[in-house]
N, CA, C and O atoms as a GROMACS GRO file, in nm:
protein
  252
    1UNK      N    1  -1.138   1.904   1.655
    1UNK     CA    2  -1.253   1.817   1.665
    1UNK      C    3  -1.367   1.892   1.732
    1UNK      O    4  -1.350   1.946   1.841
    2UNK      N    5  -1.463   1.895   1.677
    2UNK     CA    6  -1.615   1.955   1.774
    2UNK      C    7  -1.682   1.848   1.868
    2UNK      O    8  -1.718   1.730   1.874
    3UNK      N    9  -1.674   1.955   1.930
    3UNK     CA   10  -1.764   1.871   2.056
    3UNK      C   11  -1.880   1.810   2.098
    3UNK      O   12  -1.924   1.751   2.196
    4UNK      N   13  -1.931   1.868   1.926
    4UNK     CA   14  -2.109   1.827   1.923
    4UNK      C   15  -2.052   1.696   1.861
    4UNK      O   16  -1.953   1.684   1.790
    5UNK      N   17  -2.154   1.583   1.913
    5UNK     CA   18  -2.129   1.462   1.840
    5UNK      C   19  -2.218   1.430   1.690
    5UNK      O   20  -2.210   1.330   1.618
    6UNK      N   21  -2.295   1.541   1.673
    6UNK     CA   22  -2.368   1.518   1.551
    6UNK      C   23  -2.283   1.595   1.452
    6UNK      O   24  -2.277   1.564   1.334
    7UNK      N   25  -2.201   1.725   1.519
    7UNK     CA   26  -2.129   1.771   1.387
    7UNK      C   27  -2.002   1.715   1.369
    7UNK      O   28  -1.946   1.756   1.267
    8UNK      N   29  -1.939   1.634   1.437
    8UNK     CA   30  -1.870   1.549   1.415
    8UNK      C   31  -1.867   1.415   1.358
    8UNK      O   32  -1.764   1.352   1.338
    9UNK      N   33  -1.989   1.373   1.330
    9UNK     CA   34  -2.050   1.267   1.276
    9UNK      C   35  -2.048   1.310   1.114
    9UNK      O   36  -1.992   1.263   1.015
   10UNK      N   37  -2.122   1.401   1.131
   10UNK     CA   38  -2.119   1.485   1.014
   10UNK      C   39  -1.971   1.508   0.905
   10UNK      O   40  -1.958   1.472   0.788
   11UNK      N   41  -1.877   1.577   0.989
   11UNK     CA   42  -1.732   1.556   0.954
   11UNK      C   43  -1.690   1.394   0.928
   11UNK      O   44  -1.649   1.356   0.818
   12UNK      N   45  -1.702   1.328   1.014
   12UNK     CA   46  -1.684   1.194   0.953
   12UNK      C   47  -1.724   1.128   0.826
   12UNK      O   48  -1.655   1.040   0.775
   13UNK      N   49  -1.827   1.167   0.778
   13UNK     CA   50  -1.926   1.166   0.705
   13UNK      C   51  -1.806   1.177   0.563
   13UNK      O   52  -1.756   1.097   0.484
   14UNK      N   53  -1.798   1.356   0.596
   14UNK     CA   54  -1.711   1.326   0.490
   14UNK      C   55  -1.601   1.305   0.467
   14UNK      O   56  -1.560   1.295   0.352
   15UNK      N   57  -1.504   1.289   0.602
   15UNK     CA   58  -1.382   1.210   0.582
   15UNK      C   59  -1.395   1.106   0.495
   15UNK      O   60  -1.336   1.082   0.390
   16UNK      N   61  -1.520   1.021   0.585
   16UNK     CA   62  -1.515   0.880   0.468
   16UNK      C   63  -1.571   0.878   0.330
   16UNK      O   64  -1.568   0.770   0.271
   17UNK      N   65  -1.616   0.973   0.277
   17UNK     CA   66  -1.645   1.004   0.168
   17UNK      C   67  -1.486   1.071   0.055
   17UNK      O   68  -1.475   1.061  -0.067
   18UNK      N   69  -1.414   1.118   0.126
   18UNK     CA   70  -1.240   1.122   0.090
   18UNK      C   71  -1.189   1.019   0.080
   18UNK      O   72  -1.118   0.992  -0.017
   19UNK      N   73  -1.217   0.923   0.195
   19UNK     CA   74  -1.171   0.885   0.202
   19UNK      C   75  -1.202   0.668   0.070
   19UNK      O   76  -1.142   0.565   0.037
   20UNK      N   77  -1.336   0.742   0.060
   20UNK     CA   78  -1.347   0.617  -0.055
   20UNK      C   79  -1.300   0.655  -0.214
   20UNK      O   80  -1.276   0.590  -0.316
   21UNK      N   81  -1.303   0.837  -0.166
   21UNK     CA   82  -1.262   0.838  -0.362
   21UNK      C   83  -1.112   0.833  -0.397
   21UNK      O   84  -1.068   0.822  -0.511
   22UNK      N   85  -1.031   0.844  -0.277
   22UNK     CA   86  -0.907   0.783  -0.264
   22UNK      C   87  -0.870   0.685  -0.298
   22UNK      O   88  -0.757   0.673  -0.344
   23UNK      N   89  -0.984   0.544  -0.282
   23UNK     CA   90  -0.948   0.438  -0.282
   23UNK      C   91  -0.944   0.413  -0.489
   23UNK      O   92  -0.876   0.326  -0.544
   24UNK      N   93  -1.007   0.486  -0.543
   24UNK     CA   94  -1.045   0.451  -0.702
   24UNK      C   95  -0.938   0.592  -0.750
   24UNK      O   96  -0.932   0.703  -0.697
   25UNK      N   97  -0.848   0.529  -0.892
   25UNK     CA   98  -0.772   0.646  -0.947
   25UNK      C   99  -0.861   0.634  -1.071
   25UNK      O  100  -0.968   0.578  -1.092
   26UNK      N  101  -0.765   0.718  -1.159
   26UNK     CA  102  -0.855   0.813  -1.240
   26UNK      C  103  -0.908   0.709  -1.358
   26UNK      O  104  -0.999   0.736  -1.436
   27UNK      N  105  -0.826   0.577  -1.355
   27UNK     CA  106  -0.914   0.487  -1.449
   27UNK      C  107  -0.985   0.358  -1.389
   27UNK      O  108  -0.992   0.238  -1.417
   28UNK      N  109  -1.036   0.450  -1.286
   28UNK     CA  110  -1.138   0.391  -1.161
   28UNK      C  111  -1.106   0.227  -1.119
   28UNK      O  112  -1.182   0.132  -1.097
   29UNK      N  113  -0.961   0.241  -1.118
   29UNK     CA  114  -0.921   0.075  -1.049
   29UNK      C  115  -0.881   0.147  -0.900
   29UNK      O  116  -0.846   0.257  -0.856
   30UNK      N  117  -0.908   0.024  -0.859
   30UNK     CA  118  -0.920   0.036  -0.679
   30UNK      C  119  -0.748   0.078  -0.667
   30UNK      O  120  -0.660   0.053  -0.750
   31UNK      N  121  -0.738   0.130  -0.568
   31UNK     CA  122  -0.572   0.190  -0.508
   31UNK      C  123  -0.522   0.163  -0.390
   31UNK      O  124  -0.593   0.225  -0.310
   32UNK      N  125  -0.399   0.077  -0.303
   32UNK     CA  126  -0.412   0.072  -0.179
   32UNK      C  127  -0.321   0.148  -0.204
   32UNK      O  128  -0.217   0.086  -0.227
   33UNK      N  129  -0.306   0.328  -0.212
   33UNK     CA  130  -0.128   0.353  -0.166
   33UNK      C  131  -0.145   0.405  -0.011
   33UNK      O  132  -0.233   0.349   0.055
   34UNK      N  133  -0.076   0.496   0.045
   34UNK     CA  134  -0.028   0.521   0.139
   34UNK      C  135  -0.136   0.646   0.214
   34UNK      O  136  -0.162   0.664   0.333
   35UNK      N  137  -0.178   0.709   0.106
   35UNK     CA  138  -0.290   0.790   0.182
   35UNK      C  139  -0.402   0.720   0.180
   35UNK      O  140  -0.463   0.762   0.278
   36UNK      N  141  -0.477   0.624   0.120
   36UNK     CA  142  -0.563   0.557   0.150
   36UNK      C  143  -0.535   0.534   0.305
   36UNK      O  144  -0.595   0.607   0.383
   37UNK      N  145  -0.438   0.426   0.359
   37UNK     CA  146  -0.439   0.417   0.542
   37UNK      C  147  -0.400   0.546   0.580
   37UNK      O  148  -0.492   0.585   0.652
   38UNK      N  149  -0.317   0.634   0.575
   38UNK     CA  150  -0.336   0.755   0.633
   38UNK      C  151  -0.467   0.826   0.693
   38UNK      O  152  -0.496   0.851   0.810
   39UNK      N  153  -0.536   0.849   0.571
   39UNK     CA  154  -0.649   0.914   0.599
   39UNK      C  155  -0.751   0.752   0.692
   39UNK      O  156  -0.827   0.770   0.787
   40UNK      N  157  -0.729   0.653   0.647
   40UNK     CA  158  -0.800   0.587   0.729
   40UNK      C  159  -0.795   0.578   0.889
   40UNK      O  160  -0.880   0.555   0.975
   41UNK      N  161  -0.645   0.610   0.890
   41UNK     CA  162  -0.628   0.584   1.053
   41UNK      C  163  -0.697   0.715   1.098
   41UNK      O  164  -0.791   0.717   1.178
   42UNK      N  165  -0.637   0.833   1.036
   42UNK     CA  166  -0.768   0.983   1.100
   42UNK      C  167  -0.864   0.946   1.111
   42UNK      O  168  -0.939   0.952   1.209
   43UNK      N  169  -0.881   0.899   1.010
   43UNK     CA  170  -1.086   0.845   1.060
   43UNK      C  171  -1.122   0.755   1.160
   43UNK      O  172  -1.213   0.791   1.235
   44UNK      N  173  -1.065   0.630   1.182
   44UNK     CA  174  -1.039   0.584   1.302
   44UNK      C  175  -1.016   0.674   1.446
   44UNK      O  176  -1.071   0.660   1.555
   45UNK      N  177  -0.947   0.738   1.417
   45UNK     CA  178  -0.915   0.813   1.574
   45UNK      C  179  -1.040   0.879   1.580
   45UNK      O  180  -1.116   0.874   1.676
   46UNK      N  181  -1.071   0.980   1.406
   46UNK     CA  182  -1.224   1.097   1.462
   46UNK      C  183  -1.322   1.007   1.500
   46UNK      O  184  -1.423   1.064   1.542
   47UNK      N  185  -1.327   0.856   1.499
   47UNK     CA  186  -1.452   0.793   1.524
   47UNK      C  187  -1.480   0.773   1.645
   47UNK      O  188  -1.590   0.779   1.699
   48UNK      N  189  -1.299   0.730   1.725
   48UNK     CA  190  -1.272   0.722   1.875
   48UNK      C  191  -1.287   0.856   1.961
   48UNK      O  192  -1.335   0.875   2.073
   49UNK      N  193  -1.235   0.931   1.880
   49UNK     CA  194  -1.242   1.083   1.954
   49UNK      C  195  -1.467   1.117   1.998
   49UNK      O  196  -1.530   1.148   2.099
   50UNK      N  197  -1.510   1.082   1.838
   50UNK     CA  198  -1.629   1.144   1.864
   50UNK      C  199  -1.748   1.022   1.955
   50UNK      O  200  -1.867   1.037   1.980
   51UNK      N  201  -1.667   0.918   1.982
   51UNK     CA  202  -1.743   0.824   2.115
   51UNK      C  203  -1.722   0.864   2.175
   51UNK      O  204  -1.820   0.909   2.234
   52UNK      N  205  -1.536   0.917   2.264
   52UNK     CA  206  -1.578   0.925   2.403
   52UNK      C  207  -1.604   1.133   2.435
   52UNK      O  208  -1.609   1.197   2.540
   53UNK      N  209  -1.613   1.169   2.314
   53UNK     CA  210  -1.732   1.305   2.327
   53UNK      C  211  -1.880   1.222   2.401
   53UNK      O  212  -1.915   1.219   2.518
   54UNK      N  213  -1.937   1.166   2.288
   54UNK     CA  214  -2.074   1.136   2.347
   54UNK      C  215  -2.080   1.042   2.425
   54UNK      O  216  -2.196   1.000   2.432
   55UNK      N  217  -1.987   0.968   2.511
   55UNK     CA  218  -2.012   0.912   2.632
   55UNK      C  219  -1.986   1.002   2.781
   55UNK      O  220  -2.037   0.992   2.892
   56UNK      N  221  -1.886   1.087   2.729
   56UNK     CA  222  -1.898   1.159   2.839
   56UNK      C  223  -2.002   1.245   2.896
   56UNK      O  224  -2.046   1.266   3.009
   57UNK      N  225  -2.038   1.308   2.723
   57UNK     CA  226  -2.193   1.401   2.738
   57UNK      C  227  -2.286   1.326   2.804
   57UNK      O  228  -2.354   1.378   2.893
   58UNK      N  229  -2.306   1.139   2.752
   58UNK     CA  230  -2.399   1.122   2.788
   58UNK      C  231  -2.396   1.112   2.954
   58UNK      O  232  -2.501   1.140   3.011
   59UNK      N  233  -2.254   1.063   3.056
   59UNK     CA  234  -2.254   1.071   3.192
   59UNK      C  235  -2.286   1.216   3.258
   59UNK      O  236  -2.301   1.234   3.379
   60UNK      N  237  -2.292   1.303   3.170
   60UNK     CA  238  -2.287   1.417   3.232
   60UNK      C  239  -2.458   1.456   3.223
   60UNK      O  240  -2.505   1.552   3.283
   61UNK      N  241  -2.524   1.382   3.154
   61UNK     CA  242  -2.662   1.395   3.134
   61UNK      C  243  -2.713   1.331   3.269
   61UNK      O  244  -2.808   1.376   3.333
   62UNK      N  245  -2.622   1.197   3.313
   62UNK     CA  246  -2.692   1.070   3.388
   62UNK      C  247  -2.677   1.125   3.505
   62UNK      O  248  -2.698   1.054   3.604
   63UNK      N  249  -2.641   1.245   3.520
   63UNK     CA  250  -2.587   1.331   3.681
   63UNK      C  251  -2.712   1.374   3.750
   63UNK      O  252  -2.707   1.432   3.858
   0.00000   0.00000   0.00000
C-alpha cells in the first residue's frame, strides 16, 4: 500500500474499475461469483487502509 493518499486513491480507482468488469461476463449479464466479493473485500480494506494513512498525515500536519 503507498503512503501517499492520492496514489492510493488512484490504485483504488482501479481496483474498482476490476473490480466492476468482474461483475459483467462475457455475454454482459451481471455475475455474483466468488471473486466479485474477494476483490471487493480488498477494496474495502485499501479504502480503510488509505483513511487511516490520511488521518494520521493529517494529525501529524495539526502538530
Amino acid at each position: 500500500m503507498n503512503k501517499n493518499p492520492a496514489v492510493a486513491l488512484m490504485q483504488i480507482e482501479t481496483a474498482l474499475n476490476h473490480l466492476q468488469n468482474t461483475m459483467v461476463d462475457e455475454e454482459e449479464k451481471l455475475t455474483w461469483d466468488d471473486t466479485f466479493f474477494k476483490l471487493f473485500d480488498e477494496l474495502m480494506q485499501k479504502l480503510n487502509d488509505t483513511r487511516e494513512i490520511a488521518e494520521t498525515l493529517r494529525q501529524r500536519e495539526e502538530k
